[in-house]
C-alpha angles and dihedrals in degrees: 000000000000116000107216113187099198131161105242087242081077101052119106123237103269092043086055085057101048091045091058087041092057097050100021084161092050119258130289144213090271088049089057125103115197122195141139116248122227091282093060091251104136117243135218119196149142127222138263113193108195117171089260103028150024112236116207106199116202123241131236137114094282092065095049086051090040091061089038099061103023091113094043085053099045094045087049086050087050096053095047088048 
């Protein structure tokens, strides 16, 4: 299985879904991978398990934002459409 470490900027439409699917009350302490690149940086991220890949999502505040308000987003895009 492929590991993909990805922002979730980065993240299509369907994965976005399936990441706030998976954590629909936001992520934890026990939900959070921590690892140093190849650079050496150290890495905070949650997974994203797909069929074909493992997605590791960065975390920052964004992200945190990002899980919070996706149906709020997607209801407002809805409503424009």
């Amino acid at each position: 299985m492929k590991r993909i470490l990805i922002d979730h900027k980065k993240l299509d439409a369907m994965l976005a879904a399936r990441l706030v699917a998976s954590y629909p009350d936001g992520y934890g302490d026990d939900d959070i991978i921590s690892f140093k690149n190849h650079r050496g940086e150290y890495i905070e991220a949650v997974e994203l398990r797909t069929e074909d890949a493992l997605y590791l999502v960065k975390i920052s505040q964004s992200l945190s934002h990002f899980i919070a308000n996706y149906f709020d987003n997607d209801e407002e895009e809805e409503e424009e459409g």
